[in-house]
C-alpha positions in Angstrom: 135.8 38.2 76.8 132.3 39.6 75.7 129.4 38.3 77.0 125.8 38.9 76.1 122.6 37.8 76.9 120.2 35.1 75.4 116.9 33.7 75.4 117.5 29.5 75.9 114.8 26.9 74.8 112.6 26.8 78.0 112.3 31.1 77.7 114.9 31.3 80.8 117.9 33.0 80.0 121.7 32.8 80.0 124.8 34.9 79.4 127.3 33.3 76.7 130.4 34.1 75.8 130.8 34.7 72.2 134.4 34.4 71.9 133.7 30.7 73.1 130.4 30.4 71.4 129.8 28.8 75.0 126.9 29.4 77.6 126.8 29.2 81.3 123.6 27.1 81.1 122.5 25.1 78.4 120.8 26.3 75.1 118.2 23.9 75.1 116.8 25.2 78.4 118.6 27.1 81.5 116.4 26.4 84.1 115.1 23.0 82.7 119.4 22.1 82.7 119.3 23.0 86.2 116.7 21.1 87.9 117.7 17.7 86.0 121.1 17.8 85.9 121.7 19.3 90.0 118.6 18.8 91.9 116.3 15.8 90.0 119.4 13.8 90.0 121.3 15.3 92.9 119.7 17.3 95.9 116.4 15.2 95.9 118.3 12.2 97.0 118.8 14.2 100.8 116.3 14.9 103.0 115.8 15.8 106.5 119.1 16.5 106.8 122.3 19.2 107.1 124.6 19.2 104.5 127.3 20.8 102.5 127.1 21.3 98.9 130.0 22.3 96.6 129.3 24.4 93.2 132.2 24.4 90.7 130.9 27.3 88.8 129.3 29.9 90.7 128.5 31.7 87.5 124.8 33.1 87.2 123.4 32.0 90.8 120.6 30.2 89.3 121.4 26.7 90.9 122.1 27.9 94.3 118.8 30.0 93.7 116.7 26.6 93.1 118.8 24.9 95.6 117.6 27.8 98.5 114.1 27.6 97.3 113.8 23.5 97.2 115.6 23.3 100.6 112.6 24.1 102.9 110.4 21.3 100.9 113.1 19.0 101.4 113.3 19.7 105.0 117.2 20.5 104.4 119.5 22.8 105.9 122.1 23.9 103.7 125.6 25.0 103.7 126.6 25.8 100.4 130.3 26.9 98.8 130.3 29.0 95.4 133.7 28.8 93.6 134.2 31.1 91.2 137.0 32.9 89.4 134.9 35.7 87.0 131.8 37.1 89.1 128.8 38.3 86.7 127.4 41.6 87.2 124.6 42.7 89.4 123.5 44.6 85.7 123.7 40.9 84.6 121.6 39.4 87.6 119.1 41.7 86.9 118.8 41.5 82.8 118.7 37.1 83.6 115.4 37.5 86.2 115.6 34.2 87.2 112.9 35.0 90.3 110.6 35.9 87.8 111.1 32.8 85.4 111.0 30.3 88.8 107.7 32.2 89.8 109.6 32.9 92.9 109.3 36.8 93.1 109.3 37.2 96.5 112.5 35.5 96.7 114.2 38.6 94.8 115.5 40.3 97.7 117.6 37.1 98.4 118.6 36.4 95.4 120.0 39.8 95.4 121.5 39.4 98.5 123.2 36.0 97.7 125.0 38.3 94.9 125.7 41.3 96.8 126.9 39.4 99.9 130.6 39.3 100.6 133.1 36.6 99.1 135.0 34.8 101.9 132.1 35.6 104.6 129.6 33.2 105.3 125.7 34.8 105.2 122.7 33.4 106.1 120.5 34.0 102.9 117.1 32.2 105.1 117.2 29.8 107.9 118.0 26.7 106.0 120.5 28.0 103.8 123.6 29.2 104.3 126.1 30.6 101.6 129.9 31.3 101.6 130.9 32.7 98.2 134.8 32.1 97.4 136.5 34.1 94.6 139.2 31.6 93.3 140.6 29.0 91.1 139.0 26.0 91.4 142.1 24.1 91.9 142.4 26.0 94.8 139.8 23.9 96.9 141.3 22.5 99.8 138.5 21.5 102.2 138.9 17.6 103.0 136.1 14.8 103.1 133.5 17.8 103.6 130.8 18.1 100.8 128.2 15.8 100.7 127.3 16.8 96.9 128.8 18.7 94.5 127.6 20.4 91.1 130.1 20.2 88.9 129.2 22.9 86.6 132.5 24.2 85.1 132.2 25.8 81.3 132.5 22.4 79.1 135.7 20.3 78.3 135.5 21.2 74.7 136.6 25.4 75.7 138.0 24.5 79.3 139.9 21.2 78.8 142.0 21.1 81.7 139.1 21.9 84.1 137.6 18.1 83.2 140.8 16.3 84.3 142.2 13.9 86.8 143.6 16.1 88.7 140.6 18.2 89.4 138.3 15.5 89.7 141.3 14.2 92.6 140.3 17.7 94.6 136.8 16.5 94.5 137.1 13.1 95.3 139.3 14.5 98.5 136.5 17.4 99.4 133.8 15.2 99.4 132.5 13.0 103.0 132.1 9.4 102.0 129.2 8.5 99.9 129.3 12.1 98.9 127.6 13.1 95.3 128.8 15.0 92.5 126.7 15.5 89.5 127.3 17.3 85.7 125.4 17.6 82.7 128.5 16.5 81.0 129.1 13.0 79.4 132.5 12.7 77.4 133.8 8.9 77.7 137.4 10.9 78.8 135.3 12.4 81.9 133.7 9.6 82.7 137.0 7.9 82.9 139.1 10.6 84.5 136.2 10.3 87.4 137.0 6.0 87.6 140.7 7.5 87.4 140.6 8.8 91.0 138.0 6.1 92.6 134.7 7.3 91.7 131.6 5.5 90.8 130.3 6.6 87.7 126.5 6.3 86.4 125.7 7.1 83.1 121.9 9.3 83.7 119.6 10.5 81.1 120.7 13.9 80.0 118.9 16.8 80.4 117.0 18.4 77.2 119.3 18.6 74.1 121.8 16.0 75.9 121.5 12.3 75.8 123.2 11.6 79.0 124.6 13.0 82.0 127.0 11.7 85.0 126.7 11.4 88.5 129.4 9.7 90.2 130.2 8.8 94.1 132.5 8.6 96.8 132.6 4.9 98.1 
């Protein structure tokens, strides 16, 4: 499917797919998305700490990119998983500069390397983050009371309906540790329920911009 790049709402970018007349981050704001949705109302509630986090949506990099340059403030150490079926281009990394956007230049040679690193080999990006990049279906996830949180940021229900079901949100429940997080900009009353389906706690949050509400459920 074609793909191009645009300008969002906060100036960050993001690459949609016309076909879909969907985006990998939201319109309203790319970067804004990504700090409410996965680390305002997901990483920042772990610190001083090691822990695994699970993205459902590889796609762009830009929330492992936040995630590797919060970690150090949080005093973290990070082992992060990147799922992801269709890997962008390094053309595309380099049209999307997030480093400059996130006033985080000299983090460019990482950033690179996060994308030009190996799938199915885990590299050590800095000292307190570690990344393991897996090229697969999502329903391929097997791992077993592991992640602490997960960013569930899968293209939305309304293009990918069958990525938003019970049966995916079962491999989550089953990859996270207890008390584990997951957290999604999305908010559909069917997700919401699909989550409670599989023995989730769900909270309805504030959305992000553009979005009245988001979800952030847990592992009890």
């Amino acid at each position: 499917m074609k793909r191009k790049i645009i300008v969002t709402g906060d100036g960050s970018k993001t690459i949609q797919i016309e076909d879909w007349d969907e985006q990998y981050h939201s319109k309203h704001g790319a970067i804004q998305e990504a700090y409410h949705v996965f680390i305002e109302h997901g990483l920042r509630l772990f610190q001083n700490d090691e822990i695994h986090i699970l993205e459902i949506g590889l796609g762009t990099g830009l929330n492992a990119l936040i995630t590797l340059l919060e970690a150090p403030k949080q005093h973290l150490k990070i082992r992060y998983v990147g799922v992801e079926a269709y890997p962008v281009t390094m053309e595309e990394v380099e049209h999307l500069d997030y480093c400059h956007q996130l006033n985080a230049t000299s983090s460019e040679k990482l950033f690179q390397l996060m994308h030009q690193s190996n799938w199915e080999e885990v590299v050590p990006v800095t000292d307190s983050f570690h990344l393991l990049k897996q090229k697969k279906d999502f329903r391929e996830i097997k791992e077993q009371n592991l992640f602490n949180l997960i960013y569930f940021d899968a293209f939305g229900a309304r293009v990918q309906p069958d990525l938003w079901t019970e049966d995916i949100f079962q491999i989550m429940h089953d990859a996270m540790a207890k008390r584990g997080i997951l957290v999604t900009y999305a908010a559909k009353g069917s997700v919401r329920r699909a989550m409670q389906a599989v023995g989730f706690t769900v909270e309805r949050l504030p959305g992000p911009p553009g979005k009245r509400e988001m979800l952030r459920a847990t592992k009890n």
